[in-house]
C-alpha positions in Angstrom: 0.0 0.0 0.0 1.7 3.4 -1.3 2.9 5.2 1.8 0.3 8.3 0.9 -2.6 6.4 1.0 -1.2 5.6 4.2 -0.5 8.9 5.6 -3.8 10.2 4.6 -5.5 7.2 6.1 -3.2 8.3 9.5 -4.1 11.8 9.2 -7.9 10.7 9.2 -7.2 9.4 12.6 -5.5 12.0 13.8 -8.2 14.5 12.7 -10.7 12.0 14.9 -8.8 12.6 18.2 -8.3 16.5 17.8 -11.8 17.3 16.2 -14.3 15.3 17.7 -14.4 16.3 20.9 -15.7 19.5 19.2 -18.4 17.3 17.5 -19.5 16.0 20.8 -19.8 19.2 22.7 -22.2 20.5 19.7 -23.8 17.4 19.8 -24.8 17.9 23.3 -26.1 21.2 22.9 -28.4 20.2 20.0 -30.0 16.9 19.0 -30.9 18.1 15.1 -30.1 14.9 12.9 -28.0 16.0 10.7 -25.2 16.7 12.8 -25.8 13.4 14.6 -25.7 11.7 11.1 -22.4 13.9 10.2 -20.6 12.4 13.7 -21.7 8.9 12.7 -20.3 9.0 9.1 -17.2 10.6 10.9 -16.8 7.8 13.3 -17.6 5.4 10.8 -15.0 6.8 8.7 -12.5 5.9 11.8 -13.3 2.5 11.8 -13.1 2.0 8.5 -9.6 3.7 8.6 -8.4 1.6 11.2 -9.9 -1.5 9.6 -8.3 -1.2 6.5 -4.9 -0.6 8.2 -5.4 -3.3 10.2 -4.1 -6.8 8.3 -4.9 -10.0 9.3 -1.5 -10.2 11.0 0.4 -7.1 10.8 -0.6 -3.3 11.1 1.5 -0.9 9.1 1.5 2.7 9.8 3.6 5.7 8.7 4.9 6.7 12.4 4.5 9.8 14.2 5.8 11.2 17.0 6.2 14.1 18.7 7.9 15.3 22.1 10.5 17.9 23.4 13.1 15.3 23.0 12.7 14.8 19.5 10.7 17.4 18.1 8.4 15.9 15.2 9.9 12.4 14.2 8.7 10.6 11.4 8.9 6.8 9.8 7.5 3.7 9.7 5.8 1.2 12.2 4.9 -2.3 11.7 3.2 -4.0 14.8 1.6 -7.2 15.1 -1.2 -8.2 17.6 -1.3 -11.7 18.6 -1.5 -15.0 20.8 1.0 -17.4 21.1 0.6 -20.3 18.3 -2.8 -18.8 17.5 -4.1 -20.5 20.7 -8.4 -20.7 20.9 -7.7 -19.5 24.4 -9.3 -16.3 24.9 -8.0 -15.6 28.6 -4.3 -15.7 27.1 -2.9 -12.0 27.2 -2.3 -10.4 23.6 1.5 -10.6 22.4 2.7 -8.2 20.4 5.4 -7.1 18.0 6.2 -3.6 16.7 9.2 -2.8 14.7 9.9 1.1 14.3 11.9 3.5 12.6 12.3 7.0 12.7 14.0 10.2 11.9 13.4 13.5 13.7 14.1 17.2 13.0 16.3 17.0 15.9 18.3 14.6 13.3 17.6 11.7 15.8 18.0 8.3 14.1 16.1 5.4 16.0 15.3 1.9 15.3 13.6 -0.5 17.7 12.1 -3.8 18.0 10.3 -5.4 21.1 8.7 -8.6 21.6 6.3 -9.1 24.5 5.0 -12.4 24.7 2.9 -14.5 26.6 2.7 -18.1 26.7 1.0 -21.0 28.6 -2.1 -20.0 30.2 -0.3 -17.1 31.1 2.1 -19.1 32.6 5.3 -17.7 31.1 6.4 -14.1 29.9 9.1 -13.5 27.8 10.2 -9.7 26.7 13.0 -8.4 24.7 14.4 -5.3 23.3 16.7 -4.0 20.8 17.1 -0.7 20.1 19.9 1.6 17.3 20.1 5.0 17.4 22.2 8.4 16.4 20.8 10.9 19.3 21.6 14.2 19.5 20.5 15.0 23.0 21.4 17.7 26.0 22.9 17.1 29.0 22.2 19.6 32.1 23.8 18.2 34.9 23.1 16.4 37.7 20.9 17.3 40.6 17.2 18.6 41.3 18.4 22.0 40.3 20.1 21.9 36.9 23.6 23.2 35.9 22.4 24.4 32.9 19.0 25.7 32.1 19.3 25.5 28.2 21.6 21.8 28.2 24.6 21.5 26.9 24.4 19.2 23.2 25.9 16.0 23.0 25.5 13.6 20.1 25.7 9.7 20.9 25.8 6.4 19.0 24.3 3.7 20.8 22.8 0.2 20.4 20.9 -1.6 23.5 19.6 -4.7 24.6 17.0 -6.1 27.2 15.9 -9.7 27.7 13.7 -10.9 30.5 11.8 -13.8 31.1 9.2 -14.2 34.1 7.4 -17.8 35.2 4.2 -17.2 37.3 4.8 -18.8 40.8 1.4 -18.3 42.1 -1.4 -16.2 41.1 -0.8 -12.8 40.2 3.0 -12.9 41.1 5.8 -13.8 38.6 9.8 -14.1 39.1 12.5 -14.5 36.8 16.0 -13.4 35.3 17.0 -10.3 32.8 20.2 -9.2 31.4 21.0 -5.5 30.1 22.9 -4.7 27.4 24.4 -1.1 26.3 27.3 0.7 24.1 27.8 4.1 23.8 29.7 6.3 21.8 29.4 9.5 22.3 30.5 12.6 19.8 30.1 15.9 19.3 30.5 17.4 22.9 31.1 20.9 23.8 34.8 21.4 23.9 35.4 22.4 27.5 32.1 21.7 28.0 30.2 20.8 31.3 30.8 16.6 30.2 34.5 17.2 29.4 35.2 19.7 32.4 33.4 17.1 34.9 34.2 14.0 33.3 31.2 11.9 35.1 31.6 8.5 34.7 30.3 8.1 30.8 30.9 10.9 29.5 33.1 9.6 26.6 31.1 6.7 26.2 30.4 3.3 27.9 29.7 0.0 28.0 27.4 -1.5 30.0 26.6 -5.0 30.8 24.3 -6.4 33.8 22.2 -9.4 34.8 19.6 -8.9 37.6 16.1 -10.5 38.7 12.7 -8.9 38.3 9.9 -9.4 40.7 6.0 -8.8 39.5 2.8 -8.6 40.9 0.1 -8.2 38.1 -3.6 -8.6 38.0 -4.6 -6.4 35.4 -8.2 -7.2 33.6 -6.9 -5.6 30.7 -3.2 -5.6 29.3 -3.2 -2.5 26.9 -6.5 -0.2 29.1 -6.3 -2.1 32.6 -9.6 -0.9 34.0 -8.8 -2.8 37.8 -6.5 -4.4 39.6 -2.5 -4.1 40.0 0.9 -4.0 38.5 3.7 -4.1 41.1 7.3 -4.7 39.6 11.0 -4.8 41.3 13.9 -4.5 39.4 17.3 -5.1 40.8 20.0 -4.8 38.1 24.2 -6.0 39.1 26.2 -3.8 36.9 30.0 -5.8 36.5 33.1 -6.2 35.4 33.0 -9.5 35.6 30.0 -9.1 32.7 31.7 -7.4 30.8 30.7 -3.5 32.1 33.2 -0.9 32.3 31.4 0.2 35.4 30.4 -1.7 38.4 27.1 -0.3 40.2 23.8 -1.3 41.4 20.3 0.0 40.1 16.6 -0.6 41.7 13.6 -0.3 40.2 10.3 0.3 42.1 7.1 0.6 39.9 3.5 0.3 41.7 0.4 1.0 39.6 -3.5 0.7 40.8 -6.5 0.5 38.2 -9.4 2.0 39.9 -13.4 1.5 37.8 -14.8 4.7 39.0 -18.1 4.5 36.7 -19.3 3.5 33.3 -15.9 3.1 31.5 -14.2 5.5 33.5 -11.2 4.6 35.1 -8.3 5.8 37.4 -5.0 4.7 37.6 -2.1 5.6 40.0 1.8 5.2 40.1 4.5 5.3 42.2 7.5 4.9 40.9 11.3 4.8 42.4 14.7 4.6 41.5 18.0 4.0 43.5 21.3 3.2 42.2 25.0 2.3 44.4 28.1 2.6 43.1 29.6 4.6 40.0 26.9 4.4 37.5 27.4 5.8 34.3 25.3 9.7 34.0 23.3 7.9 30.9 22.2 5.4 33.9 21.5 7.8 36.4 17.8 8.1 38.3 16.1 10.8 35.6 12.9 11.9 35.5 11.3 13.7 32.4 9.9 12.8 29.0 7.1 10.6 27.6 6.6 8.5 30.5 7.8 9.6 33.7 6.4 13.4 34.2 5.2 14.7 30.7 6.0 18.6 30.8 9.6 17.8 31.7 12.6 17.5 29.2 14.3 14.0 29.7 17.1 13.8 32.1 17.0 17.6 32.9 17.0 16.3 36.1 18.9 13.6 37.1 20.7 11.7 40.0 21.3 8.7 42.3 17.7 8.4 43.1 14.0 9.6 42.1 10.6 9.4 43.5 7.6 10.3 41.1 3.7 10.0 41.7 1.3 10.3 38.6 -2.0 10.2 38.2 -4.6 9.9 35.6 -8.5 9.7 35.2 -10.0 8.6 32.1 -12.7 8.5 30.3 -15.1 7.9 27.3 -15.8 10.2 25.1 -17.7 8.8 21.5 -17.2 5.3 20.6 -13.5 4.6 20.2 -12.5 8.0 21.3 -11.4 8.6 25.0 -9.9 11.5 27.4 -7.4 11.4 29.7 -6.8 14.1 32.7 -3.1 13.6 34.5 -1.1 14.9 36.8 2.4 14.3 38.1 5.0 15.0 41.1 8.6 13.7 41.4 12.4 14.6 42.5 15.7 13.0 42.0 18.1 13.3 45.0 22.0 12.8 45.9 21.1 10.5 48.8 17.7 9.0 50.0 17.9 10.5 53.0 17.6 14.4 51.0 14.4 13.7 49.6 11.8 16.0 50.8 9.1 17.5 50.8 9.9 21.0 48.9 11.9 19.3 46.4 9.1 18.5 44.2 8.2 19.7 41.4 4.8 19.3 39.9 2.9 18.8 36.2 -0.3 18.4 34.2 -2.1 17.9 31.5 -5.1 16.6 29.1 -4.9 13.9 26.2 -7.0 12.3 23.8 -7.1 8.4 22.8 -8.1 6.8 20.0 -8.3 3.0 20.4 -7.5 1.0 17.0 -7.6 -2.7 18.6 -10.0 -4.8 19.9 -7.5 -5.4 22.6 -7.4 -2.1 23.7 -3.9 -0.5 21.6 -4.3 3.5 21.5 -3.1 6.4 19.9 -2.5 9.3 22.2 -1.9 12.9 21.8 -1.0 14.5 25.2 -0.9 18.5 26.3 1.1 19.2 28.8 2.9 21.4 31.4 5.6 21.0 33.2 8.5 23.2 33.8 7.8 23.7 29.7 4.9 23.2 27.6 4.8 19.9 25.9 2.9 17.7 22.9 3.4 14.2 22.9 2.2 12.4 20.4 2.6 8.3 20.2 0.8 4.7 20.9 -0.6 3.1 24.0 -1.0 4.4 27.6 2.0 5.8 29.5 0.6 4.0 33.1 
C-alpha cells in the first residue's frame, strides 16, 4: 500500500482525536439529525480507517511522534497483535510485535524492536528489546536544580539490549532473570564543556553490561486499558566487570500502579515509581525523571541523580465510541542521597490527552498536552501508566 494512502489514512485518525471532541460538545447542545448523522459518518470513517490498516496479522502505519526530546519524528511502524501459536484460548494475554523507525528534526536516528509475549495460560512471559540509534541530545547536569538551564548538546551512538523472562509462581505474582545490554559512543560534545570539564563516569562513552532479577505482581483485567487491579514490579540490576561492564554499580527499580473502575468506562490509575542506584553508574544510567513517560511537561534527564521518586496520576474517560480523554497529573524529585528527599523538592505537572483506540484489545493512539517546567505535545501509541 503506497505510503500516501497511508498517511492520509493516519491523518484521518489524527483529525478523529483533535476534532471530535468539538463534534461531541455541539452534539450535546443540540439533538438536530443532521449533525448526529455527520458524527456517525465521521466515526464510521475511523473504523473504516483503522480497519483497512489493520491486516490479518500485521498493522503498518507511517509513524509519528512528537515530544520535546525529539521534536516531530517521522517513519514507519509495523506491529503485530497476537497470541502465542494462534491459541483458541481467549483468557491468554495479547503478544505483540512492533518494529519502528524514525527520523526526527532534531536529526535523531532510531530503530527498535520489542517482543512481549505471553505463553502457557499465562504461565510464562518472555520480553526483549533492541534498540539503534544516532541521538543528538542535551545534557544539564546532575541534581534537582540543573547546571544548565538550556543543556549542553551532545550527540551519541548507541545500540541496546534487554531480555527478561518471568514464570508465574502463584497467582498474580511472577519471578525471573533479565540481562542488560548497552554501548555508547558519544561525539560531538562541547569542547570544554560541562561533560568534558566534569568527566562523570560516561561521559566519553560506555559500555554496559548487567544481569539482575525482576519481581511482578500483576492482575490487570486488561493488558493495553487495565480498568482494575495491580501492577507491582521490582527490578534489581548488578552492573559488572565481571559481565563485561566498564562500570560496576547497582540500580533498583520500584514501579507500583492501581486500576481503579470509577463509573461507566471511566477509570483511574495511580503510580509510584522509584529509582535507587550504588556505586559509579554511568550519568546515561543515572535516576532521571522527564519525557514521555515519567512526568510529561519535563525535558528528559533535565533532572537527574542517584535516586527519584515520582507519583502520577490519571483519570479517564469515554468520550464517543473509540474515542477517549485522559486528565493527568504528576509530582517527582531526584536526589544525591535518600535520605535528602523531601518535601519541597518537588516539582509538579499536568495535562489533558485524547485516545483513540485502533484494537480490539485495547492498543491506542494518544496525543497529550502538557505542562511542566515547559509546555509539551506528545504524540505516540498506547498508555504511559
Amino acid at each position: 500500500m503506497p505510503i500516501t494512502c497511508l498517511g492520509a489514512r493516519i491523518a484521518a485518525v489524527w483529525s478523529l482525536i483533535v476534532f471530535l471532541p468539538l463534534f461531541s460538545f455541539s452534539q450535546n447542545q443540540t439533538d438536530s439529525i443532521p449533525e448526529k448523522k455527520a458524527v456517525e459518518k465521521l466515526f464510521d470513517f475511523g473504523d473504516l480507517v483503522v480497519d483497512k490498516l489493520s491486516g490479518d496479522k500485521w498493522t503498518v502505519i507511517p509513524a509519528v511522534i512528537y515530544s520535546p526530546e525529539t521534536s516531530l519524528g517521522l517513519g514507519a511502524r509495523a506491529i503485530r497483535v497476537f497470541r502465542h501459536k494462534n491459541t483458541a484460548d481467549s483468557l491468554l494475554r495479547p503478544s505483540s510485535l512492533p518494529i519502528t523507525f524514525l527520523y526526527t528534526l532534531n536529526n535523531q536516528a532510531i530503530l527498535t524492536t520489542e517482543l512481549d509475549l505471553w505463553a502457557d495460560q499465562n504461565k510464562s512471559y518472555f520480553n526483549g528489546r533492541l534498540e539503534l540509534s544516532r541521538f543528538p541530545f542535551k545534557y544539564f547536569g546532575i541534581g534537582n536544580e540543573p547546571q544548565l538551564e538550556e543543556g549542553e548538546v551532545y550527540t551519541t551512538r548507541y545500540a541496546y539490549l534487554h531480555l527478561f523472562y518471568q514464570r508465574k509462581i502463584t497467582k498474580g505474582i511472577y519471578f525471573g532473570p533479565r540481562y542488560e545490554f548497552r554501548l555508547d559512543n558519544i561525539t560531538d560534545r562541547v569542547a570544554g564543556g560541562l561533560l568534558e570539564s566534569t568527566q562523570v563516569p560516561g561521559y566519553d562513552g560506555q559500555r554496559l553490561s548487567g544481569l539482575g532479577l525482576i519481581l511482578q505482581h500483576d492482575t490487570r483485567d486488561i493488558l493495553f486499558q487495565p480498568t482494575r487491579g495491580w501492577y507491582n514490579r521490582l527490578q534489581w540490576m548488578v552492573f559488572s566487570q565481571t559481565l563485561g561492564s566498564q562500570y560496576d554499580f547497582q540500580h533498583v527499580v520500584g514501579d507500583v500502579r492501581r486500576y481503579i473502575s470509577v463509573g461507566k468506562r471511566q477509570v483511574i490509575a495511580l503510580q509510584a515509581w522509584s529509582s535507587f542506584t550504588w556505586g559509579t553508574p554511568t550519568f546515561q544510567h543515572l535516576s532521571l525523571i522527564g519525557g514521555s513517560d515519567v512526568m510529561r511537561g519535563f525535558f528528559e534527564g533535565k533532572f537527574r541523580d542517584r535516586h527519584a521518586l515520582v507519583f502520577q496520576g490519571e483519570y479517564r474517560l469515554p468520550i464517543y465510541r473509540n474515542l477517549g480523554m485522559v486528565f493527568f497529573g504528576h509530582t517527582g524529585q531526584v536526589a544525591p542521597e535518600i535520605r535528602k528527599f523531601g518535601w519541597q523538592r518537588f516539582r509538579y505537572g499536568a495535562g489533558v490527552g485524547f485516545r483513540y483506540r485502533i484494537n480490539s484489545d485495547g492498543l491506542n493512539i494518544r496525543l497529550d498536552f502538557a505542562i511542566g517546567d515547559q509546555k509539551a505535545i506528545y504524540f505516540g501509541l498506547n498508555e504511559v501508566i
